[in-house]
N, C-alpha and C positions, 0 to 999 in steps of 0.2 A: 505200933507198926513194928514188925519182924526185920530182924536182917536181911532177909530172906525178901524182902520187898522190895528193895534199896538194888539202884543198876548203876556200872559202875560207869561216869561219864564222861571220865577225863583220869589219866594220871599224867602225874605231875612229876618232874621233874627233879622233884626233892618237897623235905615239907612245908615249905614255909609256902613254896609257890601252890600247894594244895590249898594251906591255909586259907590264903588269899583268894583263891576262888569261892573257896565255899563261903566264907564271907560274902565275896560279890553276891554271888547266888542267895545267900540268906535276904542280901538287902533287897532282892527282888522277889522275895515271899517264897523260896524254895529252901525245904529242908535240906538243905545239904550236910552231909558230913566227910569225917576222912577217919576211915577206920584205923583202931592203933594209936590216935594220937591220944588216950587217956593212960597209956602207958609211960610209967614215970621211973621205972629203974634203970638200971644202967644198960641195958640190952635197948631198950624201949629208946633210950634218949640216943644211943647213937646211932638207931637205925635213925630214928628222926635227921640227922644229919648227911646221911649219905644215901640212903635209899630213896627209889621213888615212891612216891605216895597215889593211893587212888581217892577221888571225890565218886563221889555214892550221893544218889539223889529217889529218894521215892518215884517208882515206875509212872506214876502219872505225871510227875516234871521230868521227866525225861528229854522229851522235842526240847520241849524250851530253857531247858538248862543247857543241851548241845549248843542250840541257837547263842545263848549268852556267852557259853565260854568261846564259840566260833569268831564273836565280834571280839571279844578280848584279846583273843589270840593276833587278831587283823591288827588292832589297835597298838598293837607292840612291837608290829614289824616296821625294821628301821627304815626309813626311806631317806632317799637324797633329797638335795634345795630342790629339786626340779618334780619330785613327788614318784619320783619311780623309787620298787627296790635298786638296793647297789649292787653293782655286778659285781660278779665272786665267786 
């Protein structure tokens, strides 16, 4: 498969939080990646640290890689004892 196949379906925040979705995403059968991260010199490692990162998923996991990182994303948002977001 091409680069060229690969849609990009989340960035991220920084890379580590890329990482970890594509992970997620791997473990539910989706290739995902994060382009860049095979870059190991010194340019490479400190974008890694302060840039955002994109996750890239082959065009036909597309729907369902948005769908996974939409619950992820739900999943992380902090709520109060009572279950609502907290005002702010």
């Amino acid at each position: 498969m091409s680069d060229s196949d690969y849609v990009v379906i989340h960035t991220a925040s920084g890379y580590m939080e890329a990482k970890l979705l594509a992970g997620l995403l791997e473990a539910e059968g989706i290739a995902a990646r994060v382009p860049g991260s095979e870059l190991t010199d010194e340019v490479g490692m400190a974008r890694k640290l302060v840039a955002a990162a994109d996750v890239v998923v082959p065009g036909g996991d597309v729907e369902r890689a948005r769908d996974i990182v939409a619950a992820w994303k739900e999943s992380k948002t902090p709520t109060d004892d009572a279950g609502d977001a907290p005002a702010g």
